[in-house]
C-alpha positions as CSV (number, residue, x, y, z in Angstrom):
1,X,0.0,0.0,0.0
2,X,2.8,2.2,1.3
3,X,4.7,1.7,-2.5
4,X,1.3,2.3,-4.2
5,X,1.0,5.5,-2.4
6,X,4.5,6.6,-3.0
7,X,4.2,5.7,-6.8
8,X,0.9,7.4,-7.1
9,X,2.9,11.0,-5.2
10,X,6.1,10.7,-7.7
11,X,3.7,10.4,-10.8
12,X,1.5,13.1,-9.6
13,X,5.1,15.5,-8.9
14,X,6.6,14.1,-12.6
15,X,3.1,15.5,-14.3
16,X,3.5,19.1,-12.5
17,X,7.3,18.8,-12.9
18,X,6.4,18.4,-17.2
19,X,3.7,20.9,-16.9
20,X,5.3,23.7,-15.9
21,X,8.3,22.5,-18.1
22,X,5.7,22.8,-21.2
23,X,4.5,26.6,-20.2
24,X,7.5,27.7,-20.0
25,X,8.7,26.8,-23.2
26,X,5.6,28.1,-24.9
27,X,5.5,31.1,-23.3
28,X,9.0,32.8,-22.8
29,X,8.4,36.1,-22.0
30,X,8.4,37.5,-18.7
31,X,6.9,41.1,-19.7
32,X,5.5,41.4,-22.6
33,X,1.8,40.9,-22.8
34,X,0.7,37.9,-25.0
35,X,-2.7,38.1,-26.7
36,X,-4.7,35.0,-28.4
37,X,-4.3,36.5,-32.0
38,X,-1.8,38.9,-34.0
39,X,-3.9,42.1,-34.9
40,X,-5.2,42.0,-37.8
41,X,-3.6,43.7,-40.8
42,X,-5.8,42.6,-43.9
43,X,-6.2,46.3,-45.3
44,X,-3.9,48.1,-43.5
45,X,-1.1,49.3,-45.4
46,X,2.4,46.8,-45.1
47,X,5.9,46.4,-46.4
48,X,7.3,43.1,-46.7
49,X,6.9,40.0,-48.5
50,X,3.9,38.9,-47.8
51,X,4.2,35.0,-47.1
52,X,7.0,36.3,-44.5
53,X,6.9,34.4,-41.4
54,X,6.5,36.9,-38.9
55,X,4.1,40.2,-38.5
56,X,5.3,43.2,-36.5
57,X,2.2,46.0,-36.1
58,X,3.1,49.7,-35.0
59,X,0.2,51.6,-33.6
60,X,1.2,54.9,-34.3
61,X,0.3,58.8,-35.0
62,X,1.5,61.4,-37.4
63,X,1.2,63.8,-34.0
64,X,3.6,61.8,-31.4
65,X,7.4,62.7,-31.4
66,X,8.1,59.6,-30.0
67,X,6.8,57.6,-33.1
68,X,8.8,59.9,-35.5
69,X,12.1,59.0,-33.1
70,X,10.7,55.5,-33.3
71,X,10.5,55.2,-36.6
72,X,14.2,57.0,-37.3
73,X,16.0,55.0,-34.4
74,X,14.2,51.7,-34.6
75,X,12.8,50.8,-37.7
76,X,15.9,51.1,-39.8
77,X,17.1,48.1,-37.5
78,X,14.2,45.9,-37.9
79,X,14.4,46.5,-41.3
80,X,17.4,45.6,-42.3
81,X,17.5,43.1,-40.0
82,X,14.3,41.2,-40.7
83,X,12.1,42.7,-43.2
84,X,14.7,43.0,-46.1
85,X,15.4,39.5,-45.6
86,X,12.2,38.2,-46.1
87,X,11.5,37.1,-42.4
88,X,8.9,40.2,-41.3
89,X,6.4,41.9,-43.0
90,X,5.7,45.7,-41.4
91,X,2.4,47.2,-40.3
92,X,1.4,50.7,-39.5
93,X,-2.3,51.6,-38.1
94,X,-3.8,54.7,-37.2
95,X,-3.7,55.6,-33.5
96,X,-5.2,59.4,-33.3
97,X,-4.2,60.3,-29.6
98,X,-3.3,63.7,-30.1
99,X,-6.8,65.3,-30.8
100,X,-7.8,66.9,-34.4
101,X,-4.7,67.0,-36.0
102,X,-4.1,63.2,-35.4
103,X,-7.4,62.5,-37.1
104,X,-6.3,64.8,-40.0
105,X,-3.2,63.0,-40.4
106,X,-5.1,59.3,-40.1
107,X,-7.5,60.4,-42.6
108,X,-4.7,61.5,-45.0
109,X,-3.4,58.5,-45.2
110,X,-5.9,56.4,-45.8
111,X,-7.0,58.6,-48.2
112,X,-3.2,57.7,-50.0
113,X,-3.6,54.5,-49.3
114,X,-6.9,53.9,-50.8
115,X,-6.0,55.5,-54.1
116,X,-2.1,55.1,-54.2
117,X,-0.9,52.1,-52.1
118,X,2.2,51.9,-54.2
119,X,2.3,56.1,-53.0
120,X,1.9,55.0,-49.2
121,X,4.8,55.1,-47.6
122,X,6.6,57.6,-49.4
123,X,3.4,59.7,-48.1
124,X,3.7,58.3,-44.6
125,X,7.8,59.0,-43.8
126,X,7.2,62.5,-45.8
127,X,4.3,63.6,-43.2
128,X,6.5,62.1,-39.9
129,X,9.7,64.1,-41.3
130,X,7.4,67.2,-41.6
131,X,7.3,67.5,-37.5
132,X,7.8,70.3,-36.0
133,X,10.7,69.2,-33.9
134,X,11.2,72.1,-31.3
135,X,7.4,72.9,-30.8
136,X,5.8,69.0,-30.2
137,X,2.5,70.6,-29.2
138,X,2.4,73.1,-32.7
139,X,-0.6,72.1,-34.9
140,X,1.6,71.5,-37.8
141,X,-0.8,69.1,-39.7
142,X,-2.2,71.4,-42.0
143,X,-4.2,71.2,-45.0
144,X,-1.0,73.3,-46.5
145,X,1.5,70.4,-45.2
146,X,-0.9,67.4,-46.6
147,X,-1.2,69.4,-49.8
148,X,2.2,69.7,-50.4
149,X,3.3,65.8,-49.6
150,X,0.2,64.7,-51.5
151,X,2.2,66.7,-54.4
152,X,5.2,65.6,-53.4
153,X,5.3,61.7,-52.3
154,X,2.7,60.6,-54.4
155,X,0.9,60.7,-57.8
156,X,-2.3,61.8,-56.5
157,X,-4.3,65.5,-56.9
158,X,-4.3,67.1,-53.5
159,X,-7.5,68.6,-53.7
160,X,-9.0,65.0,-53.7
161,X,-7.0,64.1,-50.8
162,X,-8.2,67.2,-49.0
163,X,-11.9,66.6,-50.0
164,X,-11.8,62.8,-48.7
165,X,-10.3,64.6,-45.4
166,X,-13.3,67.2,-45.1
167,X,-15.7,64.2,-45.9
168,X,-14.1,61.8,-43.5
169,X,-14.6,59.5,-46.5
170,X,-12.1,56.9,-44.7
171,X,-14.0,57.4,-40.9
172,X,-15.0,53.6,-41.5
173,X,-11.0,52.6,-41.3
174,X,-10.3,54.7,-38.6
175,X,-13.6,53.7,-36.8
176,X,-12.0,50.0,-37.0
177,X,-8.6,50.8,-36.1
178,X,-9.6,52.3,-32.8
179,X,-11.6,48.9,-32.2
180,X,-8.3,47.1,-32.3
181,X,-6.6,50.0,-30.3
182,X,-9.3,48.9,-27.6
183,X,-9.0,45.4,-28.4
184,X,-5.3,45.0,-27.4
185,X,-5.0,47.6,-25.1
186,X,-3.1,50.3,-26.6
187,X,-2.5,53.3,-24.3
188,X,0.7,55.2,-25.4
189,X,2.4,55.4,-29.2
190,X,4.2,54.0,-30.5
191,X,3.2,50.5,-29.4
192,X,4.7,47.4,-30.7
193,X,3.2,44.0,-31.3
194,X,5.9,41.2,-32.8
195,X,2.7,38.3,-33.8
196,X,0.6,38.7,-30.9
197,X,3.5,39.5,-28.3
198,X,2.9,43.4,-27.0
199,X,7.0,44.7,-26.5
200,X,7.4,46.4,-23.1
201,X,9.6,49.0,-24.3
202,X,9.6,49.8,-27.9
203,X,12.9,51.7,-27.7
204,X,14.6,48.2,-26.5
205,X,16.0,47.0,-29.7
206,X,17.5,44.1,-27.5
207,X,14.1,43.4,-26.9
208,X,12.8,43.6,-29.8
209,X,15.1,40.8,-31.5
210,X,14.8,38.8,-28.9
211,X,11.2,38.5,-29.2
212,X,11.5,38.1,-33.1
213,X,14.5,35.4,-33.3
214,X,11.9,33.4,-30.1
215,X,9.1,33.9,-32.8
216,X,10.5,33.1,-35.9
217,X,12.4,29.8,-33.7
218,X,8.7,29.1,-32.7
């Protein structure tokens, strides 16, 4: 009886022992939040190959500083790193947090990439560099500043840019990219999803590539 018992007590300690063994090497992160699904990027506007094995998301606004330092510092990085080589396709959706002029800028662009996909990001890196980098809090995004990268980044008229903008003919996108904003929990920009991992600190290349190179081993 005394043998049964103890045979019974290893087994039950060998199945905990594995268990925790198991979740642990499905789950590696210590920080970063993990969601059930990658957000969804079906008509958002990407770069990448698209049967690349791994999806990195930004949620990001024309308005925040920290998104244009993200995009200068960071991205570079990950693209040469990962995207160029055909490992990572790259996401950008709308994340208006900085009132009017964020909306402006959101509408803009999916105005762009509505009509000019191929035009997109040329429109997109045009409008970050055209922040106004001592005054953060300026309302830069004008109709004067979308005019002139419409004309400049893309093949587009401005004036129908402008009158999709006044029309909020592209409130539908935007209407769904707050819903994912909501959906995974997106309070600050930029924020950072590498599948459906949430990075802890965007800034943290180290970070960053650690959570690809676990993905991409996964």
């Amino acid at each position: 009886m005394v043998k049964k018992i103890f045979f019974i007590a290893t087994a039950f300690i060998g199945l905990i022992i594995l268990l925790v063994i198991m979740n642990y090497s499905g789950h590696p992160y210590e920080d970063e939040q993990v969601f059930d699904n990658t957000p969804e990027i079906e008509g958002q506007p990407t770069t990448g190959e698209t049967d690349a094995p791994l999806t990195i998301v930004e949620f990001g606004d024309f308005m925040c500083p920290a998104c244009y330092a993200w995009g200068e510092e960071i991205y570079p990085q990950i693209q040469k790193d990962f995207i160029d080589k055909g490992e990572a396709q790259f996401t950008y959706i709308n994340t208006p947090f900085h009132g009017m002029p964020s909306e402006t800028g959101a509408l803009a662009a999916e105005s762009v990439f509505s009509k000019a996909p191929e035009d997109y990001w040329d429109f997109h890196h045009g409008l970050f560099d055209e922040q106004d980098s001592e005054n953060h809090h300026s309302n830069w995004l004008t109709d004067e500043v979308i005019s002139d990268m419409v004309e400049t980044h893309t093949s587009l008229n401005a004036d129908d840019v402008l009158s999709d903008i006044k029309d909020e003919a592209h409130r539908a996108e935007i209407d769904y990219d707050e819903q994912m904003i909501s959906e995974y929990g997106v309070g600050l920009t930029p924020t950072i999803f590498i599948n459906n991992v949430k990075i802890q600190d965007p800034f943290d290349y180290d970070e960053i590539k650690e959570t690809i190179d676990n993905e991409l081993d996964n």
